[in-house]
C-alpha positions in Angstrom: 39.9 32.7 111.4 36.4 30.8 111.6 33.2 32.1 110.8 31.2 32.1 113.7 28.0 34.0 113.8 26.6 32.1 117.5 30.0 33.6 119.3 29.0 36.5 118.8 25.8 36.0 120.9 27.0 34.2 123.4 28.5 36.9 125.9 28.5 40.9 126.4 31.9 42.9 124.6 33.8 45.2 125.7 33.7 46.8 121.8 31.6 46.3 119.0 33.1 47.7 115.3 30.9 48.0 112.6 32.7 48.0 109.6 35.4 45.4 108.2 37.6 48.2 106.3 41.0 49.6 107.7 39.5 51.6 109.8 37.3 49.4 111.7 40.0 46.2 111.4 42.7 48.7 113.3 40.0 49.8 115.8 39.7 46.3 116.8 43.3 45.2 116.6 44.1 48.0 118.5 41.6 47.1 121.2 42.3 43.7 121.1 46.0 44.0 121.8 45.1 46.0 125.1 43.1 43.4 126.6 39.6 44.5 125.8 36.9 41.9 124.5 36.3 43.1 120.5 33.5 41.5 118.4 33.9 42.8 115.1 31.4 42.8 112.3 30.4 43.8 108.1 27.1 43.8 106.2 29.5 42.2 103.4 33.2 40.8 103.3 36.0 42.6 104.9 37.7 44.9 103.3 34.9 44.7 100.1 33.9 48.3 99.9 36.1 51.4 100.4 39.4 49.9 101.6 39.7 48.0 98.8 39.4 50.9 96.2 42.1 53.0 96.2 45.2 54.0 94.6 47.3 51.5 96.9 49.1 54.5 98.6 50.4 55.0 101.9 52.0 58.5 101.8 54.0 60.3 103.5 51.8 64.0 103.0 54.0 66.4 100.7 51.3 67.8 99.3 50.1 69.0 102.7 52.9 71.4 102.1 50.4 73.7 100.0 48.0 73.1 102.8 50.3 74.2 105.8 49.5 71.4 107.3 52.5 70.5 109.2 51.1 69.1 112.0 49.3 66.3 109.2 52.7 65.9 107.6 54.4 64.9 110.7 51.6 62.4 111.8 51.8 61.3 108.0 55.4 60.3 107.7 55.4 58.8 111.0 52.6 56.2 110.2 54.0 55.6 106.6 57.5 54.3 108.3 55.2 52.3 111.6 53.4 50.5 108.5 57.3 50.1 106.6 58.1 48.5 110.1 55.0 46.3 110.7 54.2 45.0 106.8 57.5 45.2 104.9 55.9 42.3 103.3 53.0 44.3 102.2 54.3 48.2 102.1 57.1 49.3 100.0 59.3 52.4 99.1 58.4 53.6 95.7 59.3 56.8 93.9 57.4 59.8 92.5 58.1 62.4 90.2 56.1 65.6 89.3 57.5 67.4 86.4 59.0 71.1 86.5 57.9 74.2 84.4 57.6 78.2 84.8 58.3 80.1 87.4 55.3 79.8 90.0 54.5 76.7 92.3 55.7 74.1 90.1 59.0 75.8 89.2 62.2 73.7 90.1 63.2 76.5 92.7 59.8 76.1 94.6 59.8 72.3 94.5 63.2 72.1 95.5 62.4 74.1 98.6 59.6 72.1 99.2 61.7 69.0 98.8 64.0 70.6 101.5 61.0 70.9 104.2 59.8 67.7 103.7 62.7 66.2 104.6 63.2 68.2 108.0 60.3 67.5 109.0 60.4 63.6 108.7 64.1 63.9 109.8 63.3 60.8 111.7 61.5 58.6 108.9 63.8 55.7 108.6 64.4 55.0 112.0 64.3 51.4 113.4 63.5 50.5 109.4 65.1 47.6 107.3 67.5 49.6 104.8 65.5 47.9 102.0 62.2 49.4 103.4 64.1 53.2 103.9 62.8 56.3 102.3 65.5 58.2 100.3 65.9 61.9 100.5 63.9 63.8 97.7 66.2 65.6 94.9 65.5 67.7 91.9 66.4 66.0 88.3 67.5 67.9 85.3 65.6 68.6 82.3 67.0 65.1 80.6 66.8 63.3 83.6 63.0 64.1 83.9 62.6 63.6 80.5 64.4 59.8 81.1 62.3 59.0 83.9 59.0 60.4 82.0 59.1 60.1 78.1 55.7 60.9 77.8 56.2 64.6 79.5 56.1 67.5 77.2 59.5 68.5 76.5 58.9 71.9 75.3 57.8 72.5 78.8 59.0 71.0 81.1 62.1 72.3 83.1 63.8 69.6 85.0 61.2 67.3 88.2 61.0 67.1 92.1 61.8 63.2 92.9 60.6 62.0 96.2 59.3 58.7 97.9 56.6 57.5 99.2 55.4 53.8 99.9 52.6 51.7 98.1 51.2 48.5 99.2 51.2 45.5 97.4 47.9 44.5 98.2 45.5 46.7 100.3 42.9 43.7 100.7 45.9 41.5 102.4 47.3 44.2 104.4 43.4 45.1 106.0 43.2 40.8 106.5 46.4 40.9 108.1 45.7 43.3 110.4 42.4 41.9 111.0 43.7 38.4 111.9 46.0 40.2 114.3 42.9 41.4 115.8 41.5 37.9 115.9 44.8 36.6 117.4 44.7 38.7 120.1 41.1 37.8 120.9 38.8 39.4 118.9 36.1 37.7 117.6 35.2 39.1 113.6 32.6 37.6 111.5 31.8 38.9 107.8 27.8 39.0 106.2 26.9 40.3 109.5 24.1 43.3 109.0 23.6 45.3 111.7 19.8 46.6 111.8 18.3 47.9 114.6 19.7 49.4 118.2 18.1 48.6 121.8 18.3 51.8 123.7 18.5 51.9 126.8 17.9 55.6 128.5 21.6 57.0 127.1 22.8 54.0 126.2 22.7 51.3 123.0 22.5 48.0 125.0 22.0 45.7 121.9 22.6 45.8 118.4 19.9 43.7 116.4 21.8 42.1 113.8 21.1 39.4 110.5 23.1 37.1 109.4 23.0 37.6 105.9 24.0 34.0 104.1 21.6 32.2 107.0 18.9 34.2 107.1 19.3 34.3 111.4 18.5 37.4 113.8 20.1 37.7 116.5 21.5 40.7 119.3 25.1 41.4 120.2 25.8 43.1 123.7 28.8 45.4 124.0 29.5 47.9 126.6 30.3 50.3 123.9 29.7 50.7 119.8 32.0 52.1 117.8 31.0 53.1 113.8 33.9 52.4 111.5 31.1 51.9 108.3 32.2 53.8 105.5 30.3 55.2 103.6 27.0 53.9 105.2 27.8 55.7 108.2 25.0 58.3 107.5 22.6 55.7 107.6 23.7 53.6 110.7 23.7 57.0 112.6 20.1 57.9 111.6 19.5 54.5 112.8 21.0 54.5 116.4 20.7 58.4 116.6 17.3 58.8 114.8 18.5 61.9 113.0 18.2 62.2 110.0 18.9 66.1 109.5 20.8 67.4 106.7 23.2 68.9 109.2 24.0 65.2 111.0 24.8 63.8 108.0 28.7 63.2 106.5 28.8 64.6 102.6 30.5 62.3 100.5 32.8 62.4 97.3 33.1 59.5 94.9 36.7 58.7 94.1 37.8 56.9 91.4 41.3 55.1 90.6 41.6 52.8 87.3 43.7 50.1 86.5 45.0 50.3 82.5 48.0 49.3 80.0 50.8 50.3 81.1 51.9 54.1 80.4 54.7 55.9 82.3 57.7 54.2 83.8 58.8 53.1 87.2 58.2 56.0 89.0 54.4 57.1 90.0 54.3 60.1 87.8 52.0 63.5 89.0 50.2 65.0 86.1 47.6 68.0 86.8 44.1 66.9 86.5 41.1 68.8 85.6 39.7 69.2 89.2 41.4 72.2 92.1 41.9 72.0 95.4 40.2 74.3 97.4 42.0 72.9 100.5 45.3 74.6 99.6 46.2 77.5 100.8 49.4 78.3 98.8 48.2 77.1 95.0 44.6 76.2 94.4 45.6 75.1 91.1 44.7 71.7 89.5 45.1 68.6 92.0 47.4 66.0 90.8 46.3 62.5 89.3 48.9 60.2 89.8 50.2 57.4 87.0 51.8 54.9 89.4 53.2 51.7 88.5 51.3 48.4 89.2 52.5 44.9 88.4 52.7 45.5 84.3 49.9 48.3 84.1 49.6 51.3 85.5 47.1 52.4 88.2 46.1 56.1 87.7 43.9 58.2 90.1 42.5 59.7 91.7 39.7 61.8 90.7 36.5 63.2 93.3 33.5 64.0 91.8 30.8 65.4 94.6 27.6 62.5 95.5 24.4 63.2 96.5 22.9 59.6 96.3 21.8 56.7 98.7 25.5 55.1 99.3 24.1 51.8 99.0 23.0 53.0 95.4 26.7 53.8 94.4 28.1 52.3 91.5 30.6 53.9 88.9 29.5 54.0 85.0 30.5 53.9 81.8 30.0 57.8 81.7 31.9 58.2 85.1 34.8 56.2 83.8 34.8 57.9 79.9 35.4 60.9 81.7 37.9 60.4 83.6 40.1 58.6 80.8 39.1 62.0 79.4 40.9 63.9 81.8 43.8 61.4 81.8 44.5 61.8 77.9 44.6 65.9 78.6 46.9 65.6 81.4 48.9 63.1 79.9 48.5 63.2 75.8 50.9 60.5 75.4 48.5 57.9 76.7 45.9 57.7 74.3 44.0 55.7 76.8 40.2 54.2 75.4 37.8 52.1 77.3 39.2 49.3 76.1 42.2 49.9 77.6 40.8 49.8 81.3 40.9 46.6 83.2 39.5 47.5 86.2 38.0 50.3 88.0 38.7 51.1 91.7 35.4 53.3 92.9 33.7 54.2 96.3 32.9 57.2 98.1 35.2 59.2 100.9 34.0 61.5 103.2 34.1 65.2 102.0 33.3 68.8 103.8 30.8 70.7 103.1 30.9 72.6 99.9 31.0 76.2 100.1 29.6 79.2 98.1 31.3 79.1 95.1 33.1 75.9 95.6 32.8 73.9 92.0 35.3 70.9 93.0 35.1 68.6 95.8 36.4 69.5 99.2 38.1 66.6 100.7 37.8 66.4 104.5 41.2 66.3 106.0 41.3 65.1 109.1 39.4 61.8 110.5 37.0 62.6 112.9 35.9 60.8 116.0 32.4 61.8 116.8 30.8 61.4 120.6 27.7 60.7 120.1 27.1 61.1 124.4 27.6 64.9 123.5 25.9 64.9 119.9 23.1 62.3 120.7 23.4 62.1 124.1 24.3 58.3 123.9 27.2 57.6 125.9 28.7 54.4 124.7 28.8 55.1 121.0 31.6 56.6 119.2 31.6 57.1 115.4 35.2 57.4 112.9 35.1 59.3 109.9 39.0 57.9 108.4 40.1 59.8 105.3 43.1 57.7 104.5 44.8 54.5 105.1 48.2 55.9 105.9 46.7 57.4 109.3 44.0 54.5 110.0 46.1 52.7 112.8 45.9 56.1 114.5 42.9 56.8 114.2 41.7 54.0 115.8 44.4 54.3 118.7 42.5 57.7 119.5 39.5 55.7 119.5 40.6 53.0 121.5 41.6 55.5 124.4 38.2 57.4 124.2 36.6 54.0 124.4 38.4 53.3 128.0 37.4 56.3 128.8 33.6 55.2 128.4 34.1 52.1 130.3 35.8 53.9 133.2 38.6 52.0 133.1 42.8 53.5 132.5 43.7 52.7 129.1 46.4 50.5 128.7 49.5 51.3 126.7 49.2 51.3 123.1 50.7 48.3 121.2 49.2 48.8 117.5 52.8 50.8 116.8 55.1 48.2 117.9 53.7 44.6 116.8 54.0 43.8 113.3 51.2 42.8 111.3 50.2 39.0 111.4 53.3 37.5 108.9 55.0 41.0 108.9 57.8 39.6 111.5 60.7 40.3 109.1 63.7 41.7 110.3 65.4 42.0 106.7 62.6 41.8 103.6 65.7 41.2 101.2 67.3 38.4 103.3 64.1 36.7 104.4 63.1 36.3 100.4 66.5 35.1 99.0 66.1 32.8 102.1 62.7 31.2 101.4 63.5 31.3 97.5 66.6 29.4 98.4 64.4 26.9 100.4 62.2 25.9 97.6 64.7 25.5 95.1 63.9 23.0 92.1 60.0 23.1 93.3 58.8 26.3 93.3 59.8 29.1 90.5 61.9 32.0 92.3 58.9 34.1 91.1 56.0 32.0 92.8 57.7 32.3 96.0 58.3 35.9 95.9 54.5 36.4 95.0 53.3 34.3 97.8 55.7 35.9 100.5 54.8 39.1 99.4 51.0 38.4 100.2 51.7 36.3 103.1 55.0 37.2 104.6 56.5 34.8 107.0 52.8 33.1 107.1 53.1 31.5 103.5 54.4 28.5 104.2 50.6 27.7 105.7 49.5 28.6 102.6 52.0 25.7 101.2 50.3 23.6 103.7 47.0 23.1 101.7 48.7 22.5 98.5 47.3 18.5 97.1 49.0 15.5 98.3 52.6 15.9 97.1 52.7 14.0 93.7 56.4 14.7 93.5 57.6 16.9 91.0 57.5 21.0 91.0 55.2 22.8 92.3 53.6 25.0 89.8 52.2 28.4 90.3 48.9 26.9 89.7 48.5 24.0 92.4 49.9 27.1 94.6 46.8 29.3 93.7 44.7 26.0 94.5 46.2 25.8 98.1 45.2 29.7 98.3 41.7 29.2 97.6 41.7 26.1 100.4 43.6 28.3 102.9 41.5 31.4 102.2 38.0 29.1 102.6 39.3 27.2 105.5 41.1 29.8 107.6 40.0 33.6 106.4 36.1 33.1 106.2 36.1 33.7 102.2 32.6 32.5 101.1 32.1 33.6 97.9 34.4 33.0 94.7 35.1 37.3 94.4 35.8 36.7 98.0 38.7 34.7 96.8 40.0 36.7 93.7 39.4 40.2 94.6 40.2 40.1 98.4 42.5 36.7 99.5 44.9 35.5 97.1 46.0 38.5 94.9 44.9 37.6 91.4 42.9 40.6 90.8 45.6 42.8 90.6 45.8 42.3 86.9 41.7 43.0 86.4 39.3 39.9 86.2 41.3 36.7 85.5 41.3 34.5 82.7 37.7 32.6 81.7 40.4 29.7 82.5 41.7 30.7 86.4 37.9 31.6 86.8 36.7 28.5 86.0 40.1 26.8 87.4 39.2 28.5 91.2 35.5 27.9 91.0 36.0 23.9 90.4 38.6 24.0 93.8 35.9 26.3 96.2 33.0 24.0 94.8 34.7 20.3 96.0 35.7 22.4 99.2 32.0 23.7 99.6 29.9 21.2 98.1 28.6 23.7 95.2 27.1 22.1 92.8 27.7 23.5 88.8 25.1 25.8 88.7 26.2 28.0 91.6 30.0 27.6 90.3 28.5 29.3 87.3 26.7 32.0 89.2 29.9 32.4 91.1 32.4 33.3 88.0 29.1 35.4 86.6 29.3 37.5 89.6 33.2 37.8 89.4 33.0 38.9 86.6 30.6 41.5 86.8 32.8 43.3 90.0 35.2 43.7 87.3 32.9 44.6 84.3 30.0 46.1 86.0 30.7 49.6 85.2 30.2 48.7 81.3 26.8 48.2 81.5 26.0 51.4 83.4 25.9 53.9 80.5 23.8 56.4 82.5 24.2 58.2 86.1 25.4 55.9 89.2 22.5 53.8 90.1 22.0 50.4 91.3 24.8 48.4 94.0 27.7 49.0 94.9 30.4 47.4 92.8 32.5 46.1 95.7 29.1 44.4 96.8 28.0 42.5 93.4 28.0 39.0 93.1 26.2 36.1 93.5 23.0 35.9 95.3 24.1 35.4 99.0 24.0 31.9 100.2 25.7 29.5 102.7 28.8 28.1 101.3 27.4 24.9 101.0 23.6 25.7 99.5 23.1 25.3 96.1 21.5 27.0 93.7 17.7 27.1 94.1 
């Protein structure tokens, strides 16, 4: 992938996406793969905002059960195994326990029932899977089993635990980038630091979107035959912008969600405590929602909690206040953690779409089901679509639905959907397990076992590209550090990283431990400034600005105010301008 703002100027689209998330980079693989023309486009880096805060989860809906939503379990486990099949490099089976006490809805009798439906209903789940990518049935443990698998559970309470799987991904930010050079692959044409502003309409259409380039400086208009909104949580503001309303009633209420990354504190099962917050979805037990402890690398990834937001989304940013109290509610959950600030590494924050709030109604009420809006029957413009996504699990969906409405607004059949049935760019593995010991085999007495499994994980059968920017070969082994050096090359050269968080929090992986070492920082910074001619005082701004996406929230004592977290960094500049 090249960054190249003037293609986008250069000819009318089929599709334009706003928004780099999951959402928007499936709407445009999806579209792609069909034979449509896609330009895709984000105010800031792909995946920089939403997509990349969350608890890493793609789930298969058991807790829909208390809903009764069947019909959103179904759809659930069915994308959870097409994402098994099309990133086994990225998306793995992982367990998860919830302890068992009393007699009510968390009793072993009811969760052993529930246990039972949830496996009829994804009878099918591990069809066409890899074994190593299969999702076990879900059993009930025994008081000391539980107790085994969760020391930290109180054992005065609790009765025995429901064990099930899900899946996590390894990395959210390389899964969204894979799909999104799929996209590319197939013809689509994405560019990141693209702002839309403005929209030319045309009696009931939008016939240009006005657009800045945001590291240039540059204006400019992109023609498409239809516009779809895939922004996130600024999609209240681009609608008032093509729409021009501004009512309370057009606009999408929003939560902010929070996940945080910390020491280590449960096993390695992702462990479901009750929180402090309901859910006033349910409609069997509106008692507390779980907050999940799941295992991450070394630490421990805990969320998620919704608090309601009112404020300009652009003005979103967590604090120390927001984060204090939800290591509050951790420690009553869970009293073995004895979790602190200090203890926090990183915090995961942005804002989901909610419903509206109701009388009564003291926690947040999540919306459950994306929603694609038509703005020729809201607005009465007939070539824009909007997509509200609630989850990653069902954003390839999502934007297949889209994708057909689309055709339908260019009068032309849809072709046959192909987003379900090609794997992801690098995710063309048939057996995970035998492809690793392969490639580990391959590099054997130059790259550490452990190296290779990190970079095929991130990569899958892509990595050896990676491999291909490493220095000229001075003989010897290959260390895990002149491997992170040909990561930063590879990410500048061929996924349109231009800014040193670009790198760390979005290409290469290393932020899955919290900020880096002053050391890697510095290390990364000297390897993107000889590749873009920065001199030292923007390779300084650069590891400030890293930093701070890590840090931020520590010097926000008071209520959210100021940017986003996912957008902080250095003043935005060409890769190649230097400091002023």
């Amino acid at each position: 992938m090249k960054r190249d703002p003037t293609s986008l100027a250069d000819r009318e689209f089929d599709l334009l996406v706003i928004g780099g998330g999951i959402n928007g980079t499936c709407v445009a693989r999806d579209a792609a793969l069909r034979g449509l023309s896609v330009a895709l486009i984000d105010r800031g880096d792909f995946v920089s905002v939403t997509s990349s805060n969350s608890l890493r989860i793609i789930h298969g809906g058991l807790r829909y059960l208390q809903h009764l939503d069947f019909r959103r379990m179904r759809q659930s486990i069915r994308e959870r195994s097409n994402w098994l099949r099309l990133a086994p490099h990225l998306v793995h089976p992982l367990s998860f326990l919830a302890p068992a006490a009393g007699r009510g809805m968390r009793s072993r009798a009811a969760f052993r029932a529930a246990l039972a439906v949830n496996d009829l209903i994804g009878w099918d789940r591990n069809r066409g899977l890899d074994p190593a990518r299969r999702i076990p049935r879900g059993r009930i443990l025994t008081r000391g089993d539980a107790l085994q698998h969760y020391p930290g559970a109180d054992a005065d309470v609790i009765t025995g635990a429901a064990l099930w799987h899900d899946a996590q991904m390894y990395s959210s930010e390389r899964l969204v980038l894979a799909v999104l050079t799929g996209a590319v692959e197939a013809g689509a044409i994405a560019v990141n630091y693209i702002e839309a502003r403005r929209f030319a309409v045309g009696g009931s259409r939008i016939e240009r979107v006005g657009v800045t380039d945001r590291l240039a400086g540059d204006a400019f208009e992109i023609r498409a035959r239809v516009v779809v909104n895939a922004s996130g949580p600024v999609i209240n503001e681009l609608l008032a912008t093509a729409t021009g309303r501004t009512t309370t009633a057009a606009r999408v209420p929003l939560s902010k969600a929070m996940n945080i990354l910390t020491r280590r504190i449960a096993g390695e099962c992702a462990v479901g405590v009750a929180g402090h917050h309901r859910d006033p979805n349910a409609a069997v037990d509106h008692g507390a929602r779980l907050l999940f402890i799941t295992p991450w690398r070394d630490r421990s990834l805990i969320g998620t909690t919704h608090e309601a937001y009112h404020g300009f989304p652009g003005a979103f940013r967590p604090t120390c206040d927001d984060v204090q109290r939800f290591v509050d509610e951790i420690n009553v959950a869970c009293p073995s953690a004895m979790l602190t600030l200090d203890d926090v590494a990183a915090v995961y924050a942005g804002l989901l779409p909610a419903e509206r709030s109701r009388p009564g109604d003291s926690d947040v009420r999540l919306l459950r089901h994306h929603r694609l809006i038509d703005h020729a029957e809201r607005d009465g413009l007939d070539n824009v679509i909007s997509l509200i996504g609630v989850k990653f699990t069902t954003a390839r969906l999502a934007a297949e639905q889209v994708v057909a409405l689309a055709c339908r607004k260019l009068n032309r059949a849809a072709p046959a959907c192909q987003s379900a049935c090609t794997p992801v760019v690098g995710g063309d593995i048939p057996s995970w397990d035998d492809f690793l010991i392969q490639e580990q085999k391959r590099h054997t007495g130059r790259i550490e076992p452990a190296v290779v499994h990190e970079i095929a994980r991130l990569y899958g059968t892509r990595y050896p590209a990676v491999l291909d920017h490493l220095e000229s070969d001075s003989g010897g082994a290959i260390t895990r550090r002149r491997v992170i050096a040909a990561q930063v090359r590879y990410a500048i050269r061929h996924e349109m990283a231009m800014t040193l968080s670009d790198v760390v929090c979005r290409r290469t992986g290393l932020s899955a431990y919290g900020c880096p070492s002053d050391d890697e920082l510095a290390y990364m910074a000297d390897v993107m400034a000889c590749e873009c001619d920065w001199d030292g005082r923007r390779a300084n701004d650069e590891i400030a600005a890293t930093r701070r996406v890590f840090v931020g929230w520590r010097d926000e004592p008071n209520e959210s105010g100021g940017q986003s977290t996912a957008s902080v960094g250095a003043p935005l500049r060409p890769v190649g301008a230097p400091a002023s």
